[in-house]
N, C-alpha and C positions, 0 to 999 in steps of 0.2 A: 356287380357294378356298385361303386361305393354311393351311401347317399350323399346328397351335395346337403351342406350345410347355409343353414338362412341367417343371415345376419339383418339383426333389428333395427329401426333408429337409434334406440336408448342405445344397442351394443356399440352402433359404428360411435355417435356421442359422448360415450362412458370412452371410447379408445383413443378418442379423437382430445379430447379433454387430455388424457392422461397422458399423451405425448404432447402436447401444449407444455405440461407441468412441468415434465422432462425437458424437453428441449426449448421451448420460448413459443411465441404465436408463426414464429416463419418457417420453423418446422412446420406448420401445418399444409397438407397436400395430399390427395387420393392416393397418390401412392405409398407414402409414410404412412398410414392411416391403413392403408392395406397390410402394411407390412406389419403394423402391431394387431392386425385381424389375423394376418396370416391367409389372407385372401387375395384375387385380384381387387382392382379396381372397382369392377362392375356391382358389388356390393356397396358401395359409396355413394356412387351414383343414383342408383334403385331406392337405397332408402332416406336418401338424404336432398336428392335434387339437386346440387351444386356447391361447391366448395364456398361461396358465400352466404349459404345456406346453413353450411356445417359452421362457419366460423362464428353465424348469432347463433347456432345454439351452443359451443362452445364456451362463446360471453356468457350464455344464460346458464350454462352450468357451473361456469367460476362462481356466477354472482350468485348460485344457488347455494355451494358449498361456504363461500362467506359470509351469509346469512345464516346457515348452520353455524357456525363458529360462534358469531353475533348473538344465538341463543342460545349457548351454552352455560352452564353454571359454574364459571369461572373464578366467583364468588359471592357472596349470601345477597348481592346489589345488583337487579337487573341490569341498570344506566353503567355500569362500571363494567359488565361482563360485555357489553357491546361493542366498549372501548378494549378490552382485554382482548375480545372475540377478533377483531381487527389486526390486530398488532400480532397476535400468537398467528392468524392466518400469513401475514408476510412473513414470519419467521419459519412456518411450515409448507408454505405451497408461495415460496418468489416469485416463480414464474405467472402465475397466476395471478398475483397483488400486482407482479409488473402489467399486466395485460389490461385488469378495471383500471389503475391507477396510475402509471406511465407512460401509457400509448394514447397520448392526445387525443386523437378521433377517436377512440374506444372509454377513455375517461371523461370526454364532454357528455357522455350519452350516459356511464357508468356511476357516476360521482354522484349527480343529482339524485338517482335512484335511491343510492345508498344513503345519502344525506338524509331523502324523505323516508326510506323506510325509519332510519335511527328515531327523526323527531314524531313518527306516529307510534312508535314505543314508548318513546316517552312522555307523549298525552296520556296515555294507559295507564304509564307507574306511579300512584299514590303520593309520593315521595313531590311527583314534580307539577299533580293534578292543580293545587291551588296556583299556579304559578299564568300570569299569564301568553299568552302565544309569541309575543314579542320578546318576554323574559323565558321561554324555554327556548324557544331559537338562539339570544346570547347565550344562553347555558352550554347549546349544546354547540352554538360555533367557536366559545371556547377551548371546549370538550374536543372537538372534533380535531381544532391546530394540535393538539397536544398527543392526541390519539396516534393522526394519521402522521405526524414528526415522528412517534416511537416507530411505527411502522416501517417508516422510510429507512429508520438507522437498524430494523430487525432484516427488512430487506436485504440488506446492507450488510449483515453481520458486523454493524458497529453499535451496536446498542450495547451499552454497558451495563447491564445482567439482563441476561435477554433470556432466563427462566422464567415459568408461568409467576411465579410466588413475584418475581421482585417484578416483571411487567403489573400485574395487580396491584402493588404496593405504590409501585411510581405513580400510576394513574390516581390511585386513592388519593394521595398527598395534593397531587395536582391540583385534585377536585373540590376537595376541601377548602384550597386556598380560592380557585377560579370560579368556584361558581356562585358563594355568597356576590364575589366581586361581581359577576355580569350582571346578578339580579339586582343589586346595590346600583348599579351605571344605571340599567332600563330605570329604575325606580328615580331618576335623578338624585340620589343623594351619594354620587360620588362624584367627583369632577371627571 
């Protein structure tokens, strides 16, 4: 008799994610989900509780792998591999920047997260310590239109060098120009 084989949370989650990636969030379903297990159904179920169930943790493993991106050493600038981190993520996993970032009910709950994980990295980073809370929030809501715009156009395959090198390079330029400027406004000495 052959053994039956157990399928885990993490597996059905890891499988579930990855046809998300593949095909978008409305592919998702116990049956699709079985079928990249190679299982029935009944494994879905058992370890997951319910397709609403599988679909936050689906969100929670987007938002885990984009936060991987977001600390990557994209280059020698934590603040700037964040923004890179983002942008290279829509350019590598669509499906998935479409799902935090496109799908309204899933981006009202997605976005904020993301926004506070970014500004509690950058209380951390040296670079933006003396700065105060008011001026690294402009810094980083800045940062953040300029970021999540390249995203959108990487999404998009319309980013016009949508390589790591010149994603980096755009950001830095950006940065350079935007962020004396936010902290200049906060500080009143810009109109």
């Amino acid at each position: 008799m052959p053994r039956e084989t157990t399928f885990t949370k993490a597996m059905v989650v890891e499988a579930a994610t990855r046809l998300v990636a593949e095909s978008g969030i409305q592919a998702l379903s116990a049956r699709n989900v079985a079928a990249q297990l190679g299982a029935s159904t009944a494994p879905i179920y058992a370890s997951v509780g319910s397709i609403e169930a599988l679909r936050e943790a689906v969100i929670e493993s987007a938002t885990a792998q984009l936060r991987a991106y977001t600390l990557k050493p994209w280059s020698e600038r934590p603040f700037l591999n964040e923004g890179a981190g983002l942008v290279v993520f829509a350019r590598e996993q669509p499906r998935l920047f479409a799902l935090l970032f496109l799908t309204p009910e899933i981006a009202a709950e997605s976005v904020p997260k993301v926004y506070a994980h970014l500004l509690a990295d950058m209380t951390g980073e040296p670079r933006f310590s003396k700065l105060t809370v008011s001026e690294r929030d402009a810094v980083l809501e800045r940062m953040w239109f300029v970021a999540l715009g390249m995203a959108t156009l990487a999404y998009s395959g319309q980013l016009r060098n949508p390589t790591t090198h010149g994603i980096v390079t755009e950001l830095l330029e950006a940065g350079l120009v935007l962020i004396p400027d936010a902290v200049a406004r906060v500080r009143g000495k810009k109109p």
